[in-house]
Wavefront OBJ file of the C-alpha trace (Angstrom):
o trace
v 18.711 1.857 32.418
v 22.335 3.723 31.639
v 24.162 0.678 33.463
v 22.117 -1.511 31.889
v 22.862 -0.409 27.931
v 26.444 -0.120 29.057
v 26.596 -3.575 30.347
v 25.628 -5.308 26.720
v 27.805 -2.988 24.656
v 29.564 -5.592 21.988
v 27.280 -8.051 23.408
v 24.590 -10.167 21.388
v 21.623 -8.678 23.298
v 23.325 -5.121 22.404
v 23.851 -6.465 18.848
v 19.832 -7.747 18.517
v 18.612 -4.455 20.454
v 20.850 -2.170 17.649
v 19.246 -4.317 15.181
v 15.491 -3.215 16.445
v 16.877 0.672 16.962
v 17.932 0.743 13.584
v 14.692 -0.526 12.097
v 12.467 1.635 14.845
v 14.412 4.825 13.603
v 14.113 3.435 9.653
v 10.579 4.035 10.150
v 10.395 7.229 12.317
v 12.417 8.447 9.782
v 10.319 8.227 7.111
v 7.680 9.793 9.172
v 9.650 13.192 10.221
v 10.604 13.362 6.617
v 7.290 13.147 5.275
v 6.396 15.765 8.439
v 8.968 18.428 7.201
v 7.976 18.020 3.233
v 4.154 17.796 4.045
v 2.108 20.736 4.858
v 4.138 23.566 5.254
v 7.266 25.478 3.741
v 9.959 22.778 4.884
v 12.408 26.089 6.402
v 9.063 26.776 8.657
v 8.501 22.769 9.764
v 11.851 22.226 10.706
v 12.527 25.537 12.770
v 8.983 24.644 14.594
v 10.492 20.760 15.594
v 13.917 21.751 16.079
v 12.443 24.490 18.332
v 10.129 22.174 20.186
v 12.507 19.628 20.997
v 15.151 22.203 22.484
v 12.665 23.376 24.542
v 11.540 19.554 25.655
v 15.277 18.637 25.929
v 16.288 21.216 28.083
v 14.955 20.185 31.465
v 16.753 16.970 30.836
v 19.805 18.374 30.477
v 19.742 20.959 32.834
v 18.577 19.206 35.647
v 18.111 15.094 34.883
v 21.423 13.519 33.648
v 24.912 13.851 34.080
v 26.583 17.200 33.101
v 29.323 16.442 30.045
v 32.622 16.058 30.767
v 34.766 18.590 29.950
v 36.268 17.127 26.698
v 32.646 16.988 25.396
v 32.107 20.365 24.470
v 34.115 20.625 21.425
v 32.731 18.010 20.601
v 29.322 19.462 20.796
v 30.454 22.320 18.717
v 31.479 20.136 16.140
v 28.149 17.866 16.063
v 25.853 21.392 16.255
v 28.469 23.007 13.033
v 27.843 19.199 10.818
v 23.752 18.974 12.033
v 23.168 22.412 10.607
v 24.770 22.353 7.614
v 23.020 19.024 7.149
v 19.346 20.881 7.944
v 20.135 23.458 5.644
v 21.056 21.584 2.570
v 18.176 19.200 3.643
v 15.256 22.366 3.685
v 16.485 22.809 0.294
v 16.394 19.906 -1.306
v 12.755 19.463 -0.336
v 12.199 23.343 -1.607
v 13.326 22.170 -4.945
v 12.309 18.345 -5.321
v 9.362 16.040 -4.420
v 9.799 13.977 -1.051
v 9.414 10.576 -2.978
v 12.531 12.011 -5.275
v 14.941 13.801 -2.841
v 14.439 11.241 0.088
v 15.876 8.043 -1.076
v 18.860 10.009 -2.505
v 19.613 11.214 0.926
v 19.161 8.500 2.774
v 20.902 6.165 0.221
v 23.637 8.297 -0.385
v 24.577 8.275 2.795
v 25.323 4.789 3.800
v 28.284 4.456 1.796
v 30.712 7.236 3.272
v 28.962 6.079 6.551
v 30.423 2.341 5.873
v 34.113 4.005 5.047
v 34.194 6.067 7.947
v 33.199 3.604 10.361
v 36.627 1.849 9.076
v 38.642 4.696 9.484
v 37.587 6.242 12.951
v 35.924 2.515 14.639
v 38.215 -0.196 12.446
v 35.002 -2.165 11.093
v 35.400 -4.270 8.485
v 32.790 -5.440 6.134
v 33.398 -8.967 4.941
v 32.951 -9.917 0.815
v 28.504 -10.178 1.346
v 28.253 -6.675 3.116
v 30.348 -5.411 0.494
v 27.513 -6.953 -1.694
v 24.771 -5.092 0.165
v 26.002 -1.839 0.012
v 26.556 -2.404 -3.692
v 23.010 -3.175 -4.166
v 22.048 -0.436 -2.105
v 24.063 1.823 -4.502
v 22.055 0.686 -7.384
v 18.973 1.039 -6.566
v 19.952 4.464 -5.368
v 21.706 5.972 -8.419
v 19.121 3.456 -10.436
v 15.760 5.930 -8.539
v 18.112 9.089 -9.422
v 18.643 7.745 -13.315
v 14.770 6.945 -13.505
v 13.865 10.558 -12.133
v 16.313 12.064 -14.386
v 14.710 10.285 -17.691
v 10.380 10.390 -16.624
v 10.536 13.005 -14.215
v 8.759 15.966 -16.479
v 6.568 17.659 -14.019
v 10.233 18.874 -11.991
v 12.107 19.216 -14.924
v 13.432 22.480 -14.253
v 14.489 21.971 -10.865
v 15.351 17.924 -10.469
v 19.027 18.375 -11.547
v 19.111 21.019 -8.584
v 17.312 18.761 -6.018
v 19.339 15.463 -6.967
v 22.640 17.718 -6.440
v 21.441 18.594 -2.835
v 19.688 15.535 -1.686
v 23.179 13.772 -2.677
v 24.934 16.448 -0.708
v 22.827 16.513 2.184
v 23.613 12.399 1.880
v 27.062 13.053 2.689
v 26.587 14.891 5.510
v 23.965 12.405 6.645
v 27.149 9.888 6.703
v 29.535 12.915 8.170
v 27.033 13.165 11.187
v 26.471 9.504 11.993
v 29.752 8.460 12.175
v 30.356 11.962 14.141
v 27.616 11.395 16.230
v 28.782 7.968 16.663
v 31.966 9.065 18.629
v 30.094 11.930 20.503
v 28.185 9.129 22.553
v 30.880 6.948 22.725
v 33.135 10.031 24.417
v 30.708 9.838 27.597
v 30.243 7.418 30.417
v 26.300 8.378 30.312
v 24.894 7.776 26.893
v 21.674 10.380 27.456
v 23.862 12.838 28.498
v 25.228 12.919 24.746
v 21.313 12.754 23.661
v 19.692 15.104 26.037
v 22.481 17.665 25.302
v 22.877 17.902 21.908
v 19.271 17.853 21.293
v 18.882 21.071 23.499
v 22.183 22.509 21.447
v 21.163 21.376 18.084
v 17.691 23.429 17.974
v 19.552 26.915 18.396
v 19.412 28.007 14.772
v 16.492 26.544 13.015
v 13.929 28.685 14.681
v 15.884 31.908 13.512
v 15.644 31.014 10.400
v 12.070 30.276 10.530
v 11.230 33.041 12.451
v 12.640 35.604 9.471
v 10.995 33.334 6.442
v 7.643 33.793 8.307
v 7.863 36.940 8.796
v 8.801 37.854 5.509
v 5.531 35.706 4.076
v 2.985 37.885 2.382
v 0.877 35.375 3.395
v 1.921 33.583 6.608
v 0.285 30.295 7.741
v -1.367 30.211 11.242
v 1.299 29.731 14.029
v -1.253 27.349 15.905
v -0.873 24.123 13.102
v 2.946 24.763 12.401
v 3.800 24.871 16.334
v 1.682 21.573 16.639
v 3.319 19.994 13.842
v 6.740 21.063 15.494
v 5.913 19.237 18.677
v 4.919 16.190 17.202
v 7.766 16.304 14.964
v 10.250 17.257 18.184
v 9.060 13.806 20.033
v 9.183 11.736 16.715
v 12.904 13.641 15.825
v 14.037 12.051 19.933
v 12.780 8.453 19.268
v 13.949 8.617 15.742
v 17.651 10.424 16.314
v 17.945 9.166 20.025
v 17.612 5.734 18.515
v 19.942 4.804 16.068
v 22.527 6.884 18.031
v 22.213 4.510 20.636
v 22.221 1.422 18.666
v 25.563 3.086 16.719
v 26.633 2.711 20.887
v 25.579 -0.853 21.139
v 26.972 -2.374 17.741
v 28.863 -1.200 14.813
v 27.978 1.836 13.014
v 28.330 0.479 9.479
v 25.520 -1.988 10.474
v 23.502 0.548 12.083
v 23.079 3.054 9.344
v 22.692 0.652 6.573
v 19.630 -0.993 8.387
v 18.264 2.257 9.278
v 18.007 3.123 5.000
v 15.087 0.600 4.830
v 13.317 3.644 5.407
v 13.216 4.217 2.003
v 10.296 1.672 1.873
v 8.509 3.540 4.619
v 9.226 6.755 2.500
v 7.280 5.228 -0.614
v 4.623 4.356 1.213
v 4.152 7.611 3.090
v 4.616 9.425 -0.021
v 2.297 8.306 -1.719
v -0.859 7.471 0.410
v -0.174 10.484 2.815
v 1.557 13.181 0.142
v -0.573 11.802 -2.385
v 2.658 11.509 -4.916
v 3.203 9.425 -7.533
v 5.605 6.891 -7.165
v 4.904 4.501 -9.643
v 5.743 0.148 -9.780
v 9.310 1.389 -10.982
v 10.372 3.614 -8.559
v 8.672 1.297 -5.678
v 11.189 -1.130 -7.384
v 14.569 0.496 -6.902
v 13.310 1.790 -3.618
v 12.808 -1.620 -2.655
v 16.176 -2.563 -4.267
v 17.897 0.076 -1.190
v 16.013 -1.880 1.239
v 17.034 -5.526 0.026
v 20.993 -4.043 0.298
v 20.444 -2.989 3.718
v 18.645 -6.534 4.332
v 22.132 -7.697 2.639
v 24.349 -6.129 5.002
v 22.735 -6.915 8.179
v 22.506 -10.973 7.189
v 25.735 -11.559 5.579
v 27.631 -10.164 8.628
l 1 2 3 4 5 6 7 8 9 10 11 12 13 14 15 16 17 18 19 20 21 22 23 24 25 26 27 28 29 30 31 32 33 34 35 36 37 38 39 40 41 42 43 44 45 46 47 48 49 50 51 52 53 54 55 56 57 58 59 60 61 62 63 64 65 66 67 68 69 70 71 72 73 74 75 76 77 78 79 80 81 82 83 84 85 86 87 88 89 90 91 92 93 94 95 96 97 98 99 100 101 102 103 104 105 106 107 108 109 110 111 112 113 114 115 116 117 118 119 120 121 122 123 124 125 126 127 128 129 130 131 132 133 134 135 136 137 138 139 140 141 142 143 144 145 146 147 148 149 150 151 152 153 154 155 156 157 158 159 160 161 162 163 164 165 166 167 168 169 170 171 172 173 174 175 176 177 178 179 180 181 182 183 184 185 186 187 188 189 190 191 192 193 194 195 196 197 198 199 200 201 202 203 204 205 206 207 208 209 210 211 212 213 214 215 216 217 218 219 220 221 222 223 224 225 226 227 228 229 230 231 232 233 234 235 236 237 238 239 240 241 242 243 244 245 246 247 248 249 250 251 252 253 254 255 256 257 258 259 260 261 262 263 264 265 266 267 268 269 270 271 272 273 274 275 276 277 278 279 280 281 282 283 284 285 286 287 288 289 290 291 292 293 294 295 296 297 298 299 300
């Protein structure tokens, strides 16, 4: 399998099986988002998955692939330092904002600083019609952040809050994918990259958990939020693992814009699982992201 991804790298059957990665984790996406604002406090969700796929990643790494190369551990560091900031600011933008409000900004956000460093660190280019997509992109994104900011009333006291941090969180959602884009382009064995840094990245989530549980008055059952966690954990390695490898395969710029038609998923997910309100409008500009990535991945 390893020989065989690296063997259509730059290739057009790596460039068609990026293109299927992206969409695959577009839709995963949507689903672990939806998982960590559903149910339960989003700090207690996220420690439970990040804590279940640790534990699921570490045989893997221990004992399956390839050990890293030497050069790969700073470079670990760095991707566990960008991840958690990115989980953190993430946890609270769902505290303070509805999923069908703070996920598009995120994921939309993102794309753009994605695209720019992708030219600075892997010298793509977008030609004049990708430039087009990613402008469309923009306005349906900063057009579903306008609309929230003028109908919105039910969050009114907390929206400005939750737009600041979902577009925050965005930026590190571009600072990690490019990041993350070098990391498994540093080693010969792709699922060394993956199986490691999924072990390292689920250190500090359950910590955090841990303490906001135990300092509930009323804590929920450990039995529900530990199943959630493992569904979410195998969900979070087909979602992640995936559009890390297709940033491998093809160009990254490509590969994260495709992967923001999530935002469609998100819509729907909000609003027949999280029974939110979305509304024609808002189903509009979120539709408006997804015709920008659609854009992008046509006119190159």
């Amino acid at each position: 399998m390893t020989d065989w991804l690296i063997s259509i790298e730059g290739t057009e059957a790596g460039h068609s099986l990026a293109l299927a990665l992206a969409l695959l984790a577009a839709f995963l996406h949507a689903v672990f988002g939806a998982l960590q604002k559903g149910r339960h406090d989003p700090w207690l969700t996220r420690g439970a998955i990040d804590g279940s796929y640790c534990l699921m990643a570490a045989p893997f790494a221990l004992f399956v692939v390839p050990w890293p190369e030497p050069h790969m551990w700073p470079i670990f560091a760095g991707a566990w330092v960008i991840h958690c900031l990115y989980k953190l600011l993430q946890a609270a933008a769902y505290t303070k904002g509805a999923y069908t409000v703070v996920y598009p900004v995120v994921r939309g956000t993102g794309p753009l600083f994605t695209v720019i460093g992708a030219y600075w660190l892997f010298g793509e280019v977008f030609n004049g019609v990708q430039w087009l997509g990613v402008a469309v992109l923009m306005a349906g994104i900063f057009g579903l952040a306008a609309y929230n900011m003028m109908y919105l009333e039910a969050e009114r006291d907390t929206l400005n809050v939750a737009l600041a941090l979902a577009f925050v969180t965005g930026l590190f959602v571009a600072l990690y994918t490019t990041y993350d884009a070098y990391g498994i382009r540093a080693t010969a064995d792709p699922f060394t990259f993956l199986a490691w840094f999924f072990m390292i990245d689920g250190f500090l989530m359950p910590i955090i958990a841990y303490r906001r549980w135990h300092g509930m008055e009323n804590p929920p059952a450990v039995g529900p939020l530990m199943q959630r966690g493992v569904i979410g954990g195998v969900i979070a390695f087909a979602s992640f693992g995936s559009i890390m490898m297709a940033t491998r395969l093809d160009n990254v710029g490509e590969a994260a814009i495709l992967r923001e038609t999530s935002t469609v998923f998100a819509a729907v997910i909000g609003w027949l699982v999280l029974k939110e309100t979305v509304g024609p409008r808002r189903i509009a500009l979120m539709a408006l992201i997804a015709a920008g990535a659609v854009i992008v991945e046509f006119g190159g």
